[in-house]
N, C-alpha and C positions, 0 to 999 in steps of 0.2 A: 519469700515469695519468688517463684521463676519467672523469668521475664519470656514473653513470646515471644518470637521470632520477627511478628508483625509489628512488635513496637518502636515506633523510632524517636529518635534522642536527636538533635541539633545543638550546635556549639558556638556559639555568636563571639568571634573579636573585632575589638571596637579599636581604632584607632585616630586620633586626630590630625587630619594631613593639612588644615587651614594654613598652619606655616610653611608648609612646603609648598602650597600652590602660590600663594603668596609671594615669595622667593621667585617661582618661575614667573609670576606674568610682571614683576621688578625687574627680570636679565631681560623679557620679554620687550618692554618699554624700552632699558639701554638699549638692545641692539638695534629697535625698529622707531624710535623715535628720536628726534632732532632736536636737542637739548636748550638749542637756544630761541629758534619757532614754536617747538611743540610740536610739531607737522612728523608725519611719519617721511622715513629716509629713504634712496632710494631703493636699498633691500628690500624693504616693503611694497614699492612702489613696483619693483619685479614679479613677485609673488602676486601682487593684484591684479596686474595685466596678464601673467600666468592664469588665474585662476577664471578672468574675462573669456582668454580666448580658449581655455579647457570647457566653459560654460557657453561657448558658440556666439555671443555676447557681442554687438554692436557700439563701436563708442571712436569716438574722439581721443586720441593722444595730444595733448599739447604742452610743448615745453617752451619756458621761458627761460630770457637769460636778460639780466638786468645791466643794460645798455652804460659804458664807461662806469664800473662799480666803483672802484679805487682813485677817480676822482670827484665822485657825489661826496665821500666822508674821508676825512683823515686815517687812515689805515692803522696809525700807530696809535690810534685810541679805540682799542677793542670795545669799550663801553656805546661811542657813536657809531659803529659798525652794529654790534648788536639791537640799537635800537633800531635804524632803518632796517632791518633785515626783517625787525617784530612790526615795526609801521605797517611795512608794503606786505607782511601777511594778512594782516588784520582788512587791508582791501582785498585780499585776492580772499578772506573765508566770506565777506559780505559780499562780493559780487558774486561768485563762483561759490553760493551758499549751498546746493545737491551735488556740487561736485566730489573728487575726492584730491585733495591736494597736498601733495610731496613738498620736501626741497630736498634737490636731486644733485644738487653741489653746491660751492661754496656762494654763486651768489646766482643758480640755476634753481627754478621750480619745475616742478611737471605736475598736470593735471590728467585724470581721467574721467571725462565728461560726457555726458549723450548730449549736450547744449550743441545750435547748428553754430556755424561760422562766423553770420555772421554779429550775433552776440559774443561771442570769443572775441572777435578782433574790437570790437566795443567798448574793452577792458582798456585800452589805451585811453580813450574817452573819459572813462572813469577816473583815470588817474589824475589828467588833467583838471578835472572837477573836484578833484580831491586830494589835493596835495600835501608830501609828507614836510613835517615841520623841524628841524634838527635844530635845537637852540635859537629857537625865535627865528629862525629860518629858511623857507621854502626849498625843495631839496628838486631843482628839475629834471625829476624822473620820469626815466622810459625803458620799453622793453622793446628784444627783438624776438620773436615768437615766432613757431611752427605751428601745425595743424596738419594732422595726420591721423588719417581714419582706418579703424580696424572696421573688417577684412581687406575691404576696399581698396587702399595705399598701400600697405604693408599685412605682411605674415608672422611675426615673432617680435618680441620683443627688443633683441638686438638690432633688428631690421628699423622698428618703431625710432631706435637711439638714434640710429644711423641717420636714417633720411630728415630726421630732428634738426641735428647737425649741421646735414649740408645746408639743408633751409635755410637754418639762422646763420651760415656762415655768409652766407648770399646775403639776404637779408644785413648784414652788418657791415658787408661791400658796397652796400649802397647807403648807406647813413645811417641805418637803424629805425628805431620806433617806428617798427611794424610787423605785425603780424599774418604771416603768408603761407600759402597752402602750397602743396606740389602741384607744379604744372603737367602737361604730360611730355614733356620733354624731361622735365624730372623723373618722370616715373620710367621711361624710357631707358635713362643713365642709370638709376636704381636697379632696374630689374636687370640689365643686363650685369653691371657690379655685384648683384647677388649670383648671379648664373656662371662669373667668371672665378668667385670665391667656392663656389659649389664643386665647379669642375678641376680646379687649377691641382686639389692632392691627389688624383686621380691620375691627370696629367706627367704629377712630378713622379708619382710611383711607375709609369709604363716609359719613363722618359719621352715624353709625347714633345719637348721643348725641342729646337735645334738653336743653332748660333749661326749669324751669316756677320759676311767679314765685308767693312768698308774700308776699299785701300787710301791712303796717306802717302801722298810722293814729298821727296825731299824735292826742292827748287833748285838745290846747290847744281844735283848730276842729275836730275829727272830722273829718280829710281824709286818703285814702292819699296821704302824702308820701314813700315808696318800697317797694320791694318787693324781697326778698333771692332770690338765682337759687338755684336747685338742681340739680345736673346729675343725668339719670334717663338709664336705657338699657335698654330692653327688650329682649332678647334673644327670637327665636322657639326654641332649646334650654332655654335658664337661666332667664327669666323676667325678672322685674323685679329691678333692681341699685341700690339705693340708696348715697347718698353716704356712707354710713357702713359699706357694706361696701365698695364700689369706688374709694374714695379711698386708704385704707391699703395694698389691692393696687397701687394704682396708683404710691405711693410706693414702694413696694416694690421692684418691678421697673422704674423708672427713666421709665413714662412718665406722670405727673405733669405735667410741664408739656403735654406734650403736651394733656392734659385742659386741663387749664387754657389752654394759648393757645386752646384750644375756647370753653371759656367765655368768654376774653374778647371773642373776633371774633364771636361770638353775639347778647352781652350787649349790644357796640357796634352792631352792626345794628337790634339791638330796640329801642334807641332813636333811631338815625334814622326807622326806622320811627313810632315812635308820635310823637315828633317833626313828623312829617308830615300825623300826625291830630289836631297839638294835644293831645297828652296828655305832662302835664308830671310825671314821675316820673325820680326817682332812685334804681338799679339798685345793689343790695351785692351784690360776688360774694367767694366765702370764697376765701382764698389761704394757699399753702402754703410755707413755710419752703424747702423746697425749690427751689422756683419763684423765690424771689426768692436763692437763691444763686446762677441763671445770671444773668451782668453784664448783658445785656442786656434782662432783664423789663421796665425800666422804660421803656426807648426801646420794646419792643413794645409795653407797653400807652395809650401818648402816640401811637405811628402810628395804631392802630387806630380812636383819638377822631378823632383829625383828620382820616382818611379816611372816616370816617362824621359829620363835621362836627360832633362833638357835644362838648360845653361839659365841663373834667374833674370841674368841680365837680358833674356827673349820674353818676359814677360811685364808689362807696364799697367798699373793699376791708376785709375782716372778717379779724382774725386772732387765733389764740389766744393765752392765757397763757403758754402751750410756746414758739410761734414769737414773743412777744413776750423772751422769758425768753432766749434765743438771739441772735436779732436785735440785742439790748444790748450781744452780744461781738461782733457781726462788725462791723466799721466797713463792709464795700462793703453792707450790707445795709442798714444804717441811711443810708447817704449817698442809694441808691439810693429809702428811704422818703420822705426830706428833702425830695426833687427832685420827686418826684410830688405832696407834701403842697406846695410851691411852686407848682405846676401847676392845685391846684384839689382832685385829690383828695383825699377823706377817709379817716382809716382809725378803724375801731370795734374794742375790744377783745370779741371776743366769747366765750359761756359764762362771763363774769364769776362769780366764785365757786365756781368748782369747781379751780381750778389753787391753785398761788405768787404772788397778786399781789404789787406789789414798786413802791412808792412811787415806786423810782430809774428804773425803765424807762416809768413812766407819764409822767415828766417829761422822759425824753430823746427818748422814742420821738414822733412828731406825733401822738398819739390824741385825737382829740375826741369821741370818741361810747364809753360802754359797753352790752354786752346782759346782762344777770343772768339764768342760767343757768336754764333751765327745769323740772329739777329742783328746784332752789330755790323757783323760783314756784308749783308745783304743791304744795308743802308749805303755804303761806302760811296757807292756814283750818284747820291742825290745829293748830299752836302757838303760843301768844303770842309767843313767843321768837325763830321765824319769823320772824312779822309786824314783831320790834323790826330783827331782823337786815338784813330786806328794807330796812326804811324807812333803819338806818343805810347800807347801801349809796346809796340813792336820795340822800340827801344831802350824800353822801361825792361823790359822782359831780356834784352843780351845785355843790357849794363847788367845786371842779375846773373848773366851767362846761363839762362835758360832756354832751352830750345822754345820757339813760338809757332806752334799752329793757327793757323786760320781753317775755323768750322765753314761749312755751309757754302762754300763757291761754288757758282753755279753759268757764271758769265766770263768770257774773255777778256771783259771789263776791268772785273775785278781782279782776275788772271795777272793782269799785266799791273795793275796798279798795286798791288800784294807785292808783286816781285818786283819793283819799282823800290819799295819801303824797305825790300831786305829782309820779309817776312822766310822766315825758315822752310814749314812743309806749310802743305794746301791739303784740305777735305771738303769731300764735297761730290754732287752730281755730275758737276764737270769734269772731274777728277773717272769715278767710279759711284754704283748706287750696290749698297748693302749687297752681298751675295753669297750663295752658298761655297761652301772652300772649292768645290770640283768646279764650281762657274769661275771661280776665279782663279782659279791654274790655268783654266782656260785663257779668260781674259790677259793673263802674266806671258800666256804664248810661248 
């Protein structure tokens, strides 16, 4: 028989994929669910607030964080860890029964809920009424909580973490157990820290930054013997950005050094430059813990001398009590300190007296030089105790045979009573205020 052209024939394969689906939504639960709540993690908890605000989607963020965790339970018994952790879920799925609820770190949840506020903050109430039991024992728990509304508060999810954060950081500065919304002073701080992270690579690729120089006289012969850099950036949106608001951002979201290799190829230019004019000054630029965890800071900041011809011992790197306090545990941080203090540079321990000083890191670390912190110096003519305090640092600092700055003078007051002590150099308003290098040639006269 011929077959027609018009006849058609189909071919059916059959396969069974139940195991293979199976397999995926098994990797599917490891990765997105929390082994010891049950609770989805917060990968998940990303993807759901992605998928809110791709769905235009109205809701509540709120994060919790469980108020002294590591003293409610014995830490070194993973068993009573695990159980409070399962307790204080089992209230957060029966109050917060429509919502969807994360744990977002190790003793952090996050919720996303349409519930109003003030049922959220309720939840403390609840707890009280419901207390968790660990071994026949009452566990007095609390939380410190945010509340943060999509679109309203925030735009993105990272934004959502962010303003979480400062919430509960606040929040946990004032005692905890409780739960708080942003004000609009928060939201004020927020939005501009979004607008300053937004513009600042922008910034750093047009070199939009500059450095202004505060002079530093020595007391000995009244001469500026250096001058510490300050990175500024004016923005035509944002305004002016100080290094105390744009340095923390800057460490923040990872470009830090970035800044920094700024300052340094800057700071090296400006002194070839003045170099040139015969003006002999040595350049502090503050450096960041950060910055000297990349292995390579030390070799950038030795090319940058050398390609501006300039001598290492004209450049002085300023670091905190914090980044000294650190610095003590990492060995490639300290080797990399070693190398440079071999080279010529100097490092100053600066805001002296307001951290952890620590005897052991002043001896290991190469510091020659301290600043006593300008809070401190600005107290100096209200109290005796002050003035005793000041003066023992002042000679706490040459028994050391450390050069001793004083930050922040601002009075003839203090003028005289510093030089009085035998305090080495003076910084400050009275001294000179931040300035561009062409206003301060000027100034130098």
């Amino acid at each position: 028989m011929q077959l027609s052209s018009e006849d058609t024939y189909y071919i059916f394969l059959e396969k069974d994929i139940t195991a293979n689906k199976q397999a995926q939504k098994h990797l599917e639960e490891i990765a997105f669910i929390d082994p010891v709540t049950g609770l989805e993690n917060r990968h998940r908890l990303e993807q759901i607030v992605n998928e809110y605000i791709e769905e235009g989607r109205h809701f509540s963020f709120v994060f919790m964080d469980i108020d002294r965790f590591y003293t409610l339970s014995d830490v070194s018994d993973t068993d009573v860890e695990n159980e409070l952790l399962i307790e204080f879920t089992k209230r957060l799925r029966l109050y917060f029964s429509d919502s969807i609820i994360t744990r977002a770190g190790l003793h952090e949840f996050a919720l996303v809920t349409p519930l109003s506020n003030w049922f959220i903050e309720g939840f403390l109430h609840y707890l009280q009424q419901h207390p968790i039991y660990l071994q026949g024992i009452a566990v007095p728990l609390t939380v410190s909580g945010a509340i943060t509304k999509y679109p309203e508060d925030q735009h993105s999810f990272m934004h959502l973490i962010k303003a979480s954060y400062a919430t509960i950081k606040k929040v946990k500065e004032r005692g905890g157990s409780n739960i708080s919304v942003l004000t609009p002073d928060d939201h004020e701080r927020l939005s501009r820290k979004a607008a300053i992270e937004k513009h600042l690579i922008y910034a750093l690729d047009r070199k939009n930054l500059q450095l202004l120089y505060q002079p530093i006289v020595n007391l000995a012969n009244g001469k500026v013997e250096r001058v510490e850099a300050f990175v500024r950036w004016t923005d035509s949106e944002i305004g002016v950005v100080t290094p105390d608001e744009l340095i923390p951002i800057a460490e923040e979201n990872g470009l830090i050094n970035k800044i920094g290799s700024f300052v340094v190829e800057t700071a090296c230019l400006q002194l070839k430059d003045w170099k040139s004019k015969n003006i002999d000054l040595q350049i502090s630029i503050n450096s960041s813990i950060h910055e000297f965890r990349d292995k390579d800071m030390a070799k950038m900041l030795l090319e940058n001398l050398k390609l501006n011809d300039c001598h290492p011992s004209s450049l002085m790197i300023e670091i905190t009590e914090k980044f000294a306090l650190e610095a003590e545990a990492e060995r490639s941080i300290m080797t990399q300190m070693k190398n440079l203090h071999q080279e010529g540079i100097t490092f100053a321990l600066d805001d002296f007296g307001t951290g952890y000083a620590s005897f052991r890191y002043m001896l290991l670390l190469p510091i020659s030089s301290i600043k006593i912190d300008q809070m401190i110096i600005q107290s100096i003519t209200k109290q005796e105790r002050i003035q005793k305090l000041i003066n023992g640092m002042i000679q706490f600092g040459k028994s050391l045979d450390f050069q001793v700055t004083a930050e922040g003078v601002e009075t003839n007051e203090q003028f005289e009573l510093l030089r009085a002590m035998g305090c080495d150099s003076l910084q400050g308003y009275l001294i000179g205020h931040p300035m561009t290098a062409a206003d301060l040639e000027k100034w130098l006269g």
